[in-house]
PDBQT receptor file of N, H, CA, C and O in Angstrom, charges set to zero:
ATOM      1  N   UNK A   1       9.917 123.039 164.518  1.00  0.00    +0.000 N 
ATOM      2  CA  UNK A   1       9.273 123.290 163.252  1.00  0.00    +0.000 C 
ATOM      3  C   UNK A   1      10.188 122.844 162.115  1.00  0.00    +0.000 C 
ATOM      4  O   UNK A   1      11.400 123.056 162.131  1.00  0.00    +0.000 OA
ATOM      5  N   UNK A   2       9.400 122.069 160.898  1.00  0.00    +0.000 N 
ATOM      6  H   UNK A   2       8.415 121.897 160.885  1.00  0.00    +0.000 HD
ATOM      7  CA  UNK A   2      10.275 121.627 160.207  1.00  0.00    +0.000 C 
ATOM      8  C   UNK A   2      10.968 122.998 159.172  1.00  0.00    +0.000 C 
ATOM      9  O   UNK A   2      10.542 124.153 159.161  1.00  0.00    +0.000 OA
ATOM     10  N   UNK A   3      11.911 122.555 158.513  1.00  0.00    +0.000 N 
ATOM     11  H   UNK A   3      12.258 121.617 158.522  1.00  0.00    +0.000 HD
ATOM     12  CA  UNK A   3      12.864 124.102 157.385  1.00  0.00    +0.000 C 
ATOM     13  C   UNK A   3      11.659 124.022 156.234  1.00  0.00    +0.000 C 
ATOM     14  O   UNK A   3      11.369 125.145 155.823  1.00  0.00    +0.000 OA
ATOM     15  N   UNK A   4      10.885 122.929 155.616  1.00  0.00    +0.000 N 
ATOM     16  H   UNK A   4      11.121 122.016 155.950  1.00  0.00    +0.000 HD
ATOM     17  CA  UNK A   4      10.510 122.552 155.023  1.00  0.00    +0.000 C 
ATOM     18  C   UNK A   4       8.578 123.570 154.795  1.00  0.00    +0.000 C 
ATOM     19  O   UNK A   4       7.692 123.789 155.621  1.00  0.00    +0.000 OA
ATOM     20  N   UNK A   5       8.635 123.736 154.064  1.00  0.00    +0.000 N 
ATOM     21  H   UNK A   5       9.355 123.559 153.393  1.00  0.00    +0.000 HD
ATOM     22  CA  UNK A   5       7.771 125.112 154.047  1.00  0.00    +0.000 C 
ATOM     23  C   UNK A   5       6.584 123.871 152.879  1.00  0.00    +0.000 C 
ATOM     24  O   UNK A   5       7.007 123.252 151.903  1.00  0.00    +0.000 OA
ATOM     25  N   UNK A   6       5.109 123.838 153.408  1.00  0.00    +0.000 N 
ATOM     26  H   UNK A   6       4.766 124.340 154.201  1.00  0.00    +0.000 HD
ATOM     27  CA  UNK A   6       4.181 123.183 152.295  1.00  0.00    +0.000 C 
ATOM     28  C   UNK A   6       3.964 123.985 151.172  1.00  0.00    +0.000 C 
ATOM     29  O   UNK A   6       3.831 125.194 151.361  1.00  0.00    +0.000 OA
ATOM     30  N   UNK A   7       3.909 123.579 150.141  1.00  0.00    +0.000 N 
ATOM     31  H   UNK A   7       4.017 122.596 149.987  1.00  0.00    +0.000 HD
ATOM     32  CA  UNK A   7       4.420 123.777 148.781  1.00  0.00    +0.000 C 
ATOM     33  C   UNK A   7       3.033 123.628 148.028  1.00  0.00    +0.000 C 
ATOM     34  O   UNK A   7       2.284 122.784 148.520  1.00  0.00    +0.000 OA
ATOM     35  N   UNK A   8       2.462 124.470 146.655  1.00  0.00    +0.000 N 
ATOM     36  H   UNK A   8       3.071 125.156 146.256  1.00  0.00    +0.000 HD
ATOM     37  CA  UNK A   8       1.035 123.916 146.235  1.00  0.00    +0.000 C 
ATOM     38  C   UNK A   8       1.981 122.870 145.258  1.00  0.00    +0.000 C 
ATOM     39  O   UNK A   8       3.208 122.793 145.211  1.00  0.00    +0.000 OA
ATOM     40  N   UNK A   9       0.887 122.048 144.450  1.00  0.00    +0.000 N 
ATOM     41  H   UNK A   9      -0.110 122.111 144.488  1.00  0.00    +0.000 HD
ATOM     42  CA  UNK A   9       1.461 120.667 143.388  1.00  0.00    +0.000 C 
ATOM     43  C   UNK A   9       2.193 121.628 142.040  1.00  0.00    +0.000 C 
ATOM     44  O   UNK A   9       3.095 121.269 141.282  1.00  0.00    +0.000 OA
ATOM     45  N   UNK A  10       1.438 122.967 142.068  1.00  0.00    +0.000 N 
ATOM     46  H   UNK A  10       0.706 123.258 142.684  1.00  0.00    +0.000 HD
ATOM     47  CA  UNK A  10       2.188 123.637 140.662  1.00  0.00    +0.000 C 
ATOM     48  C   UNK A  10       3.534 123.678 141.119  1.00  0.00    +0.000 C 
ATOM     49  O   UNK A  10       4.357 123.141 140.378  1.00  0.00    +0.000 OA
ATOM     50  N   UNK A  11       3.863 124.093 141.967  1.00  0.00    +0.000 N 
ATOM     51  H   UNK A  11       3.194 124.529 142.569  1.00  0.00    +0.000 HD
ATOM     52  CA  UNK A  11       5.341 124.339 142.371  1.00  0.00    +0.000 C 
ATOM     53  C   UNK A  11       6.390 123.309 142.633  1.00  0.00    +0.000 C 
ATOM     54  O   UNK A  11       7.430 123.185 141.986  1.00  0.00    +0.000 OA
ATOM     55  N   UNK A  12       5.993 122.548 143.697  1.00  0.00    +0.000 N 
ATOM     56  H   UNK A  12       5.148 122.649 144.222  1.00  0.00    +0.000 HD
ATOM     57  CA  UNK A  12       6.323 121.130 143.607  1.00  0.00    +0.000 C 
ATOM     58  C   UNK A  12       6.519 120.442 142.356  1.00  0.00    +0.000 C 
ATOM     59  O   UNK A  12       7.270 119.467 142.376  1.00  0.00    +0.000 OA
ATOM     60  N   UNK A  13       5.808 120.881 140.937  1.00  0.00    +0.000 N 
ATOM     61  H   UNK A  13       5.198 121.673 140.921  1.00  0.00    +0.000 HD
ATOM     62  CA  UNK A  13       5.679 119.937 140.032  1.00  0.00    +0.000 C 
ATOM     63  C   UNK A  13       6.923 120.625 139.037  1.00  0.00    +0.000 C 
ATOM     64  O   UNK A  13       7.635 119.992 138.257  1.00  0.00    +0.000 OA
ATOM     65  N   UNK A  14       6.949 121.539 139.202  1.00  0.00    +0.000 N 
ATOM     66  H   UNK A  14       6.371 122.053 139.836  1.00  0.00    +0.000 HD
ATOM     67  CA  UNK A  14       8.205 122.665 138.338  1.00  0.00    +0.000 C 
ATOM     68  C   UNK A  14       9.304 122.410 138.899  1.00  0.00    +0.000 C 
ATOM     69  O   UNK A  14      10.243 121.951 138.249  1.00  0.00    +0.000 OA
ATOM     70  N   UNK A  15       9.389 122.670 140.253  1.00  0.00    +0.000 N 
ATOM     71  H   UNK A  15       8.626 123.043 140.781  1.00  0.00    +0.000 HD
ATOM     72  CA  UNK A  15      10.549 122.084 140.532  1.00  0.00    +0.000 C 
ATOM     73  C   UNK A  15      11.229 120.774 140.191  1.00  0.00    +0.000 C 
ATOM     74  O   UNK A  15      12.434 120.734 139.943  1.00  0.00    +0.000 OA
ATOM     75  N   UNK A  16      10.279 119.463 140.178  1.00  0.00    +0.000 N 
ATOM     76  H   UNK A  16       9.300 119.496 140.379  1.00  0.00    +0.000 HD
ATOM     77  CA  UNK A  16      10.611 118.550 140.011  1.00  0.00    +0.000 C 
ATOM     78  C   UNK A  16      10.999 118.481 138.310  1.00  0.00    +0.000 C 
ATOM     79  O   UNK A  16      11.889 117.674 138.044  1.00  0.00    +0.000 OA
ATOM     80  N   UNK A  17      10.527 119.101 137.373  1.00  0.00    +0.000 N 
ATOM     81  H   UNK A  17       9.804 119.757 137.590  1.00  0.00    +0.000 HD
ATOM     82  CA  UNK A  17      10.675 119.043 136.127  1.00  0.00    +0.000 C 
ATOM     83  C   UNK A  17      12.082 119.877 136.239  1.00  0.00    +0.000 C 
ATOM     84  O   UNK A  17      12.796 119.305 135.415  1.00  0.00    +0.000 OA
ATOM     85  N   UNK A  18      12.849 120.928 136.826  1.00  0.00    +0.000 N 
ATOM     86  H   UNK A  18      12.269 121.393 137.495  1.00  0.00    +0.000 HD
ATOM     87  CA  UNK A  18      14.089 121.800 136.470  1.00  0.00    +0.000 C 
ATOM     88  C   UNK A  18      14.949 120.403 137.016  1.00  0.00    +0.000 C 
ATOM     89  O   UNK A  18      15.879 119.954 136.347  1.00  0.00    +0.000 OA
ATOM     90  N   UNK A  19      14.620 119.926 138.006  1.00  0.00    +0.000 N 
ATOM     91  H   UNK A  19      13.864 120.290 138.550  1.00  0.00    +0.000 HD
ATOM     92  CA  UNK A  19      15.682 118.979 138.917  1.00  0.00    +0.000 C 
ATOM     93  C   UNK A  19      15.987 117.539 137.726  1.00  0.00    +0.000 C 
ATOM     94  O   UNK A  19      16.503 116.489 138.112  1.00  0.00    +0.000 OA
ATOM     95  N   UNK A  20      15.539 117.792 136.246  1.00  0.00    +0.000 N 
ATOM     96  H   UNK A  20      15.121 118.645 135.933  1.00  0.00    +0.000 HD
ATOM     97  CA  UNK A  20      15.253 116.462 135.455  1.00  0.00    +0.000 C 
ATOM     98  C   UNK A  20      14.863 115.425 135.445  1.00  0.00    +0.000 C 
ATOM     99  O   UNK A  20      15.383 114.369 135.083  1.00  0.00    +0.000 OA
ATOM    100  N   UNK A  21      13.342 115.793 136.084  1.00  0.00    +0.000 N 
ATOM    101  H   UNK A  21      12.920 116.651 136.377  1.00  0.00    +0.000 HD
ATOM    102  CA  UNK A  21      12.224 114.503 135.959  1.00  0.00    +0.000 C 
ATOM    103  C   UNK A  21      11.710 114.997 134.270  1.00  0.00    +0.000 C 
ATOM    104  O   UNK A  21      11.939 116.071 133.712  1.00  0.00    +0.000 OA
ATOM    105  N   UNK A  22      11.054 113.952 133.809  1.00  0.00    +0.000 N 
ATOM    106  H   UNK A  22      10.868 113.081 134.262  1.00  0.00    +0.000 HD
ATOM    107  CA  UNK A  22      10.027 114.474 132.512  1.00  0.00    +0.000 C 
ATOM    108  C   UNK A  22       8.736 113.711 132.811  1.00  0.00    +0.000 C 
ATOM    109  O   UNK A  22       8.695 112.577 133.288  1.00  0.00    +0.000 OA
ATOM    110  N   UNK A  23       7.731 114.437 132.486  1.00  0.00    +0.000 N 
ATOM    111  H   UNK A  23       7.765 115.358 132.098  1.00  0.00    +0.000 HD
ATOM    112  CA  UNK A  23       6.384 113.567 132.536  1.00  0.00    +0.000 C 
ATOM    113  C   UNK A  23       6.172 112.253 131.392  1.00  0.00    +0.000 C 
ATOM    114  O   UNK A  23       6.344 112.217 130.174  1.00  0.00    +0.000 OA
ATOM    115  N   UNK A  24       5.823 111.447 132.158  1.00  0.00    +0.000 N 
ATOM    116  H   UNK A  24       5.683 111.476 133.147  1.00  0.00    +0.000 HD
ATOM    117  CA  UNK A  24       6.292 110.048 131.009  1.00  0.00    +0.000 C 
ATOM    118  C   UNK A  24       4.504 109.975 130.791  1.00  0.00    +0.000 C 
ATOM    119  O   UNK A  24       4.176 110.213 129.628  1.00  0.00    +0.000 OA
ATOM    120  N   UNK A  25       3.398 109.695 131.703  1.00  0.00    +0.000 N 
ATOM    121  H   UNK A  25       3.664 109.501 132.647  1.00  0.00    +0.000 HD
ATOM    122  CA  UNK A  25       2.757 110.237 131.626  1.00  0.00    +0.000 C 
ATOM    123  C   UNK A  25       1.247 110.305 132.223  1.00  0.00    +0.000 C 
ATOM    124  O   UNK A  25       1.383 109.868 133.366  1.00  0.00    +0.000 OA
ATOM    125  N   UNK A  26       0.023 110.595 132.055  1.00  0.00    +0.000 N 
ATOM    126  H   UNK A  26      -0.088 110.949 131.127  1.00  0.00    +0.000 HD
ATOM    127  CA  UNK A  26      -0.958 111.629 133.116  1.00  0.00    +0.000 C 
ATOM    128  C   UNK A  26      -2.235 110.678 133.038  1.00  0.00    +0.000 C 
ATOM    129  O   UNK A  26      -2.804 110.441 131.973  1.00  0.00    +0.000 OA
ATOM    130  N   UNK A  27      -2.692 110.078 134.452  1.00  0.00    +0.000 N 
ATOM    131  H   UNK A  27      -2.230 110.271 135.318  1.00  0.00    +0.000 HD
ATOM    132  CA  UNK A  27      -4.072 109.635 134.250  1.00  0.00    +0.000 C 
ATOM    133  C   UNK A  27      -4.867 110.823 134.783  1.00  0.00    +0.000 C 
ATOM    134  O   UNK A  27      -4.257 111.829 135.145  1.00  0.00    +0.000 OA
ATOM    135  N   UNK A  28      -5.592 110.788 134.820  1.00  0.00    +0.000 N 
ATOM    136  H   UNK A  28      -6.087 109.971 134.526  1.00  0.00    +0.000 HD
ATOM    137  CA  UNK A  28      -6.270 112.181 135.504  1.00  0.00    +0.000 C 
ATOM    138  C   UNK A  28      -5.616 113.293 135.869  1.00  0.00    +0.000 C 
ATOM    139  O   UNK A  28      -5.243 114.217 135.147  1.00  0.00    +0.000 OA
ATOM    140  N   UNK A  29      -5.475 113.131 137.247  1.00  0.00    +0.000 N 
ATOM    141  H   UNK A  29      -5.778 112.380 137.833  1.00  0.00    +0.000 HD
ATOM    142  CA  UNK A  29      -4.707 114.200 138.322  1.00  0.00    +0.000 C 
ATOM    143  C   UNK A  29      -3.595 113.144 138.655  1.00  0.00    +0.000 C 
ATOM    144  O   UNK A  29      -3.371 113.139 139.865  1.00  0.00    +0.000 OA
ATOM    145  N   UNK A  30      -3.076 112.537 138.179  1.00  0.00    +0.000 N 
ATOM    146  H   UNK A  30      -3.258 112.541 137.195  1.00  0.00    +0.000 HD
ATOM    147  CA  UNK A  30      -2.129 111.384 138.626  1.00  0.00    +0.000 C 
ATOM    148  C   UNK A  30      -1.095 111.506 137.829  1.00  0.00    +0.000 C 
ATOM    149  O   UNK A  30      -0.945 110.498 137.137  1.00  0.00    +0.000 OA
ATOM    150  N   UNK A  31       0.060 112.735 137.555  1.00  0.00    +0.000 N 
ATOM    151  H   UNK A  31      -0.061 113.553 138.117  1.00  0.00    +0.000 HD
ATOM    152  CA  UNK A  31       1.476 112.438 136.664  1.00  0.00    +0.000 C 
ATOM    153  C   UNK A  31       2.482 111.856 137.022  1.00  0.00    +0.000 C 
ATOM    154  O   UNK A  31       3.059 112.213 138.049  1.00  0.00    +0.000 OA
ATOM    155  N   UNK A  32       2.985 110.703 136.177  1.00  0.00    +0.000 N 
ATOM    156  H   UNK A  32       2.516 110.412 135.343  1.00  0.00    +0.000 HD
ATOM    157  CA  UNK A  32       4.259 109.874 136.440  1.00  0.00    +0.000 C 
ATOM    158  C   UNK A  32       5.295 110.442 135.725  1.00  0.00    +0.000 C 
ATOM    159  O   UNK A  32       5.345 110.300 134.503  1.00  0.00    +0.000 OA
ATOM    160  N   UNK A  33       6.331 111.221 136.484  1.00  0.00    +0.000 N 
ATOM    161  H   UNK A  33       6.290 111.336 137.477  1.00  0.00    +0.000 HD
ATOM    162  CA  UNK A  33       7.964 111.856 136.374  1.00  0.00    +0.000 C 
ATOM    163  C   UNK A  33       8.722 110.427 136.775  1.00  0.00    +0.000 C 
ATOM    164  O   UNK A  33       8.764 109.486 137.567  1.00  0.00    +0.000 OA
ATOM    165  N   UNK A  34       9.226 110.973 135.708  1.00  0.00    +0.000 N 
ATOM    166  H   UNK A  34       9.192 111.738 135.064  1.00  0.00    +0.000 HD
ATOM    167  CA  UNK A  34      10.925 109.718 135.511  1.00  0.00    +0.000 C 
ATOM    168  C   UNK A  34      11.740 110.910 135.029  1.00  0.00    +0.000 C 
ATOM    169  O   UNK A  34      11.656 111.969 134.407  1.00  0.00    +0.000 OA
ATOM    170  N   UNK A  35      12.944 109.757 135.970  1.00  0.00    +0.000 N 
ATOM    171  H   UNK A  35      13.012 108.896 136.475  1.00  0.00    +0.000 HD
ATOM    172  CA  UNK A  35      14.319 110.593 135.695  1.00  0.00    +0.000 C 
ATOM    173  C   UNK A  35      15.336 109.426 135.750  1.00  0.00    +0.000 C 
ATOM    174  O   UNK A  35      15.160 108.758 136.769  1.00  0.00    +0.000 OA
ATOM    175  N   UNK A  36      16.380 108.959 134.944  1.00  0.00    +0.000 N 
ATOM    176  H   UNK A  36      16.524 109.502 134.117  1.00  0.00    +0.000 HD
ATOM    177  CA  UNK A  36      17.316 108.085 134.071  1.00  0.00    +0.000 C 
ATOM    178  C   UNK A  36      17.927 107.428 135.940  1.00  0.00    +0.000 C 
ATOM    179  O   UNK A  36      17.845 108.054 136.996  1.00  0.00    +0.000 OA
ATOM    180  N   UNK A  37      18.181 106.791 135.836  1.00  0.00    +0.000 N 
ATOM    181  H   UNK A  37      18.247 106.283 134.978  1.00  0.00    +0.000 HD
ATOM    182  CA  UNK A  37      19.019 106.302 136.868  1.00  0.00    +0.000 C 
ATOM    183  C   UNK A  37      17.907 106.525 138.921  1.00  0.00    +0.000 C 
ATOM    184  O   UNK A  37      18.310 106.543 140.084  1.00  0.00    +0.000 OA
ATOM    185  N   UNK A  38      16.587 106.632 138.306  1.00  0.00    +0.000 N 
ATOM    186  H   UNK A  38      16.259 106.618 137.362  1.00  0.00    +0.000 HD
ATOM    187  CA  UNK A  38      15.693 106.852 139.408  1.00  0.00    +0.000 C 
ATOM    188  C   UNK A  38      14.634 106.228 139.313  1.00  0.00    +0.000 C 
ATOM    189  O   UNK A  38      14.512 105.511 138.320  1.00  0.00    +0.000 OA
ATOM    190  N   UNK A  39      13.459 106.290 140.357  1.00  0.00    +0.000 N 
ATOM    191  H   UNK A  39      13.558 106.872 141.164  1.00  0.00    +0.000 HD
ATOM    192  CA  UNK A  39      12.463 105.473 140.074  1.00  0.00    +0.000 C 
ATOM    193  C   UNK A  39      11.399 106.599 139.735  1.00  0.00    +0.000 C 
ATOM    194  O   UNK A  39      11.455 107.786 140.056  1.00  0.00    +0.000 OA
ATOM    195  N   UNK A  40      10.313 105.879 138.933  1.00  0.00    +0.000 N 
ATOM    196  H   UNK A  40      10.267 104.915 138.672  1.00  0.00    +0.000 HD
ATOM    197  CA  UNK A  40       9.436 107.093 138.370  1.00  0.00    +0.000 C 
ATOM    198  C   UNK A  40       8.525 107.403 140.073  1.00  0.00    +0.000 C 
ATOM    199  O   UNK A  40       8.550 106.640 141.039  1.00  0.00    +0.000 OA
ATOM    200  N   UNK A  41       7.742 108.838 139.970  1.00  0.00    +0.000 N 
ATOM    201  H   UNK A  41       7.722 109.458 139.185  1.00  0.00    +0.000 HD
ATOM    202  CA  UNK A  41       7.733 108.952 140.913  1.00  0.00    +0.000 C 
ATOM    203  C   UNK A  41       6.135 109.279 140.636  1.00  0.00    +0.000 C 
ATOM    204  O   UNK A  41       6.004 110.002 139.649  1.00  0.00    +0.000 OA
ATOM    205  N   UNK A  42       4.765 108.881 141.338  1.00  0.00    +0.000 N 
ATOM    206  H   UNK A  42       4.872 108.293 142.140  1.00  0.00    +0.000 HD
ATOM    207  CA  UNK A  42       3.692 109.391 140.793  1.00  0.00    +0.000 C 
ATOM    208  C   UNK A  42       3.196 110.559 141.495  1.00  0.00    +0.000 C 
ATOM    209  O   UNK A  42       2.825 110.378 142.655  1.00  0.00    +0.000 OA
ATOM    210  N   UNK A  43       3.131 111.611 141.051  1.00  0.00    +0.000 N 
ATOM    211  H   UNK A  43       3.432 111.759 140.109  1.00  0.00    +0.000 HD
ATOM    212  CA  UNK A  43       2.629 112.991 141.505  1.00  0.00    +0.000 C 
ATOM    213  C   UNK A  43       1.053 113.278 141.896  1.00  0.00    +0.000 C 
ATOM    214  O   UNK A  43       0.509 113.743 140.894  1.00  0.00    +0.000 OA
ATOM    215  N   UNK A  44       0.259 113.184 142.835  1.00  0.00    +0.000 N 
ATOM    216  H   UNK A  44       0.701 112.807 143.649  1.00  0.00    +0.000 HD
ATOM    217  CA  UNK A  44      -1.060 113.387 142.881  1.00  0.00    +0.000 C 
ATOM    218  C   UNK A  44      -1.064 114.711 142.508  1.00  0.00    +0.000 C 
ATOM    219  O   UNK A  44      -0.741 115.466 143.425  1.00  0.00    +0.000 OA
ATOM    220  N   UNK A  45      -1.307 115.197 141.537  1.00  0.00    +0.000 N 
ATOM    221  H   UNK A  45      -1.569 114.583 140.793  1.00  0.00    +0.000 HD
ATOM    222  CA  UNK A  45      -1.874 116.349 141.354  1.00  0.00    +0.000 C 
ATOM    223  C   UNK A  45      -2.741 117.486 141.062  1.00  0.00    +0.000 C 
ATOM    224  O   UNK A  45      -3.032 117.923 139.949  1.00  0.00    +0.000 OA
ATOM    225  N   UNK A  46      -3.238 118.045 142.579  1.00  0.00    +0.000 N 
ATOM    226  H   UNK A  46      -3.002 117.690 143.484  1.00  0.00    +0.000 HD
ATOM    227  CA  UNK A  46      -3.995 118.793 142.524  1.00  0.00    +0.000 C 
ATOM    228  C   UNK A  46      -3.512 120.277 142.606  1.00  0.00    +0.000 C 
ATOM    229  O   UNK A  46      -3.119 120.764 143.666  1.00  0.00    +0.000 OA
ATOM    230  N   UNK A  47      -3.570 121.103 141.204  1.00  0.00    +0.000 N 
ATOM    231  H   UNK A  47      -3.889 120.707 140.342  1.00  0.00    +0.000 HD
ATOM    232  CA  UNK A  47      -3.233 122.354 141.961  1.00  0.00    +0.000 C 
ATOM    233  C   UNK A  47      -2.924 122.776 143.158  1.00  0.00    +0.000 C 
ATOM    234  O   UNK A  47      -1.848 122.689 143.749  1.00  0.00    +0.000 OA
ATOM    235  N   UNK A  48      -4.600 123.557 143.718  1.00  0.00    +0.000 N 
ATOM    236  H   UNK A  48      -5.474 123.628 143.238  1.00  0.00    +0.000 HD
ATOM    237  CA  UNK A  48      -4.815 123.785 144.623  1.00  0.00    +0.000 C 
ATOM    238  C   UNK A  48      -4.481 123.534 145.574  1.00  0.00    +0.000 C 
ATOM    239  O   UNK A  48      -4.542 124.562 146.249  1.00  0.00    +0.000 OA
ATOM    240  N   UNK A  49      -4.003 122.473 146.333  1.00  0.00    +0.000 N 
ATOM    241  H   UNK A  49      -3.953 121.638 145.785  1.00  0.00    +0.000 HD
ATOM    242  CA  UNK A  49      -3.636 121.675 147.539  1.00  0.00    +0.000 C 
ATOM    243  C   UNK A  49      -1.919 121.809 148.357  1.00  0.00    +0.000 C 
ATOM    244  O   UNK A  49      -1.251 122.799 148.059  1.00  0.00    +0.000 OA
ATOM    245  N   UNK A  50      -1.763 121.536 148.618  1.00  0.00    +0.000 N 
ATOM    246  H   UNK A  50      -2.306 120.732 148.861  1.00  0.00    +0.000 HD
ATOM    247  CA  UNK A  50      -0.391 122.005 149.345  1.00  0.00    +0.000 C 
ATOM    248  C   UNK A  50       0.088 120.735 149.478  1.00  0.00    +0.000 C 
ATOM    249  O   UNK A  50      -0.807 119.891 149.520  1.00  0.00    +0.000 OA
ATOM    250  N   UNK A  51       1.477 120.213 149.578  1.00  0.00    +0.000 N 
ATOM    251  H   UNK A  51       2.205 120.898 149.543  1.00  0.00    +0.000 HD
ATOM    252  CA  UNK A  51       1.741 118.678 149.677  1.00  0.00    +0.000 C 
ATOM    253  C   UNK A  51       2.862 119.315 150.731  1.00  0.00    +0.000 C 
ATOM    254  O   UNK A  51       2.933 120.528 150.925  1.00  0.00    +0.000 OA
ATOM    255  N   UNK A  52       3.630 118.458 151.314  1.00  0.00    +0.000 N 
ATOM    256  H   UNK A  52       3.572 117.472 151.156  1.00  0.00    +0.000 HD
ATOM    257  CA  UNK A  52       4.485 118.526 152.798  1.00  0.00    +0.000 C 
ATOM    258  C   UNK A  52       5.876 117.758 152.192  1.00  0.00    +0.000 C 
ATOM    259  O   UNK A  52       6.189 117.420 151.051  1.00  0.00    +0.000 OA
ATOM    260  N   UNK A  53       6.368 117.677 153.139  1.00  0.00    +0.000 N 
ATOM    261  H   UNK A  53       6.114 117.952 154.067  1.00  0.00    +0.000 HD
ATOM    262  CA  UNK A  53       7.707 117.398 152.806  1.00  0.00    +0.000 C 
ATOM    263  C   UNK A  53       8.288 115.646 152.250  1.00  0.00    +0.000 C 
ATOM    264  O   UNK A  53       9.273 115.073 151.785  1.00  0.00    +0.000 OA
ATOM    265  N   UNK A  54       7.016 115.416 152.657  1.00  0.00    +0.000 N 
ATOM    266  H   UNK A  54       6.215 115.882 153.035  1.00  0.00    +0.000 HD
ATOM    267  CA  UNK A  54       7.469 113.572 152.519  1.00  0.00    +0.000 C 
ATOM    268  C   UNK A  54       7.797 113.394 151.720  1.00  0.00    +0.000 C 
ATOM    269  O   UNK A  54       8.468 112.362 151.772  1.00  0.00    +0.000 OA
ATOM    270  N   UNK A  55       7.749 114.100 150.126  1.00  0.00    +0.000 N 
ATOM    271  H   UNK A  55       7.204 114.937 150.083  1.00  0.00    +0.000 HD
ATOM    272  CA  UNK A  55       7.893 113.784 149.208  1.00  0.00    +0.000 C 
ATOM    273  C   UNK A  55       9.318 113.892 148.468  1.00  0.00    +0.000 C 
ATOM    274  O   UNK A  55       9.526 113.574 147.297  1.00  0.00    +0.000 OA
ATOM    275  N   UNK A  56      10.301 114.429 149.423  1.00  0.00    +0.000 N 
ATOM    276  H   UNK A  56      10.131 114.688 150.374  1.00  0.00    +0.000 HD
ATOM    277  CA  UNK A  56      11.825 114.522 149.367  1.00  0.00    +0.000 C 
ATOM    278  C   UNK A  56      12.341 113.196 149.080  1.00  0.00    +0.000 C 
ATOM    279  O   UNK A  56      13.011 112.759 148.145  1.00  0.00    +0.000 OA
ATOM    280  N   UNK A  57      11.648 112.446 150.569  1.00  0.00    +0.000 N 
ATOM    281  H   UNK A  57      11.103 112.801 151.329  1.00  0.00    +0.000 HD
ATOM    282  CA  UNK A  57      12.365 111.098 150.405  1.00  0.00    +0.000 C 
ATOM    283  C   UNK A  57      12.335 110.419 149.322  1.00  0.00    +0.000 C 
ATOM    284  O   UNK A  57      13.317 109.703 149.125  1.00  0.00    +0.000 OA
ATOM    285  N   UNK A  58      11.106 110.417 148.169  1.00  0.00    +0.000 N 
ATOM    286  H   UNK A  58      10.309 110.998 148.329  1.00  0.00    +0.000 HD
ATOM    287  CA  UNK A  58      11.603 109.855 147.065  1.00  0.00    +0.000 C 
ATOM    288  C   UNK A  58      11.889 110.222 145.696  1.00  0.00    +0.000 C 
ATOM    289  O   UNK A  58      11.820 109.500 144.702  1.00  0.00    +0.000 OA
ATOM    290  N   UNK A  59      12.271 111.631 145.788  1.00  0.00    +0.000 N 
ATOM    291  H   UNK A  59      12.327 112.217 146.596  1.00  0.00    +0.000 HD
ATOM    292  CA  UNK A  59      12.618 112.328 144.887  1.00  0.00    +0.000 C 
ATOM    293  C   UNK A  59      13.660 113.280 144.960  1.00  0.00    +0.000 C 
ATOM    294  O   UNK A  59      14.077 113.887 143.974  1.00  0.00    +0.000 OA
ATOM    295  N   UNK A  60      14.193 113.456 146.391  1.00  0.00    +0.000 N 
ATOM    296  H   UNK A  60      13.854 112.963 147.192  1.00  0.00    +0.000 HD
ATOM    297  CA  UNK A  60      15.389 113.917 146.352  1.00  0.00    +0.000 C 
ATOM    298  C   UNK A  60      15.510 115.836 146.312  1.00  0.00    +0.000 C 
ATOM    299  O   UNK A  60      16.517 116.536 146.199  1.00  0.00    +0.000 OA
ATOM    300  N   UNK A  61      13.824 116.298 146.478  1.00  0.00    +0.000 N 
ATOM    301  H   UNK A  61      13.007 115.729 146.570  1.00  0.00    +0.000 HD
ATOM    302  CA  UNK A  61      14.117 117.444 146.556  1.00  0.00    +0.000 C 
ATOM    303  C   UNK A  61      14.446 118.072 147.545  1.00  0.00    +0.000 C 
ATOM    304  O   UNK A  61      14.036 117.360 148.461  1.00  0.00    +0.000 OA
ATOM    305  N   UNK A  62      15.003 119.097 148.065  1.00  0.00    +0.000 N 
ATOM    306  H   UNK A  62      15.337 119.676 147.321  1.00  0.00    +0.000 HD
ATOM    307  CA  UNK A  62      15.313 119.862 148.584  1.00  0.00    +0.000 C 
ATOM    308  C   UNK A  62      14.446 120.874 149.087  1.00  0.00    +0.000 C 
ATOM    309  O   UNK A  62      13.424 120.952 148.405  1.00  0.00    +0.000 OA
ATOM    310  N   UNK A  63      14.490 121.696 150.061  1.00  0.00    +0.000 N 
ATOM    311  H   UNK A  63      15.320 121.633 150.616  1.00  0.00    +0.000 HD
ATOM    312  CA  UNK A  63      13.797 122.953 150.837  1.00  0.00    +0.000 C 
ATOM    313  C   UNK A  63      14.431 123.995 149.866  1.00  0.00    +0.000 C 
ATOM    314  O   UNK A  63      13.620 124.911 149.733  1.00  0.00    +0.000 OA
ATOM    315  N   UNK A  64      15.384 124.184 149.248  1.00  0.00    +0.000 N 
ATOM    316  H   UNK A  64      16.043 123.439 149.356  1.00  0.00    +0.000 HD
ATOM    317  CA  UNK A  64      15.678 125.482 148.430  1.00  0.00    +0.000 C 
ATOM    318  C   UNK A  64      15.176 124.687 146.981  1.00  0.00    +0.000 C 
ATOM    319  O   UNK A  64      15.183 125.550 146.103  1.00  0.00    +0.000 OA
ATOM    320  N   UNK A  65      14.985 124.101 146.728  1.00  0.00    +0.000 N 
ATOM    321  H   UNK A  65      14.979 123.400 147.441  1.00  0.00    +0.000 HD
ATOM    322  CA  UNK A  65      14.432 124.173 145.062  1.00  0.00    +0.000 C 
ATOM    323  C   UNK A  65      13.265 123.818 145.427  1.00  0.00    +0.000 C 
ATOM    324  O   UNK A  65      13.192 122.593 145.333  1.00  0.00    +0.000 OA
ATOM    325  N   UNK A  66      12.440 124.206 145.747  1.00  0.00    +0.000 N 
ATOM    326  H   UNK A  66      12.499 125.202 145.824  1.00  0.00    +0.000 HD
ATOM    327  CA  UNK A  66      11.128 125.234 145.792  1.00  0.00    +0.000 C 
ATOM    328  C   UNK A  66      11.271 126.540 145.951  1.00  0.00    +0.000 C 
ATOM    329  O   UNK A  66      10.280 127.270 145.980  1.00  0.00    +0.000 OA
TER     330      UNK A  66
């Protein structure tokens, strides 16, 4: 079992904003976070929904900052 616990997009999306992404910015449900020296990263976001861990690999989060 992975350490990695599914996460809803609100949480996932806070975290990614403390870790210093900023929303550059929002088509729909679609927010693009940039952070200086990274690549922007596009967030599908649906509340409701739970997202999995894949999304470490290009953003660098972690199982404890959630």
């Amino acid at each position: 079992m992975s350490q990695w616990p599914s996460a809803k997009a609100k949480r996932v999306h806070a975290a990614l904003l403390r870790l210093g992404r900023q929303l550059m910015r929002q088509t729909g449900s679609h927010r693009t976070l940039a952070r200086e020296g990274s690549a922007d990263f596009v967030l599908a976001f649906y509340g409701g929904e739970e997202i999995g861990p894949r999304i470490a690999k290009h953003t660098g989060l972690q199982p404890g900052d959630l």
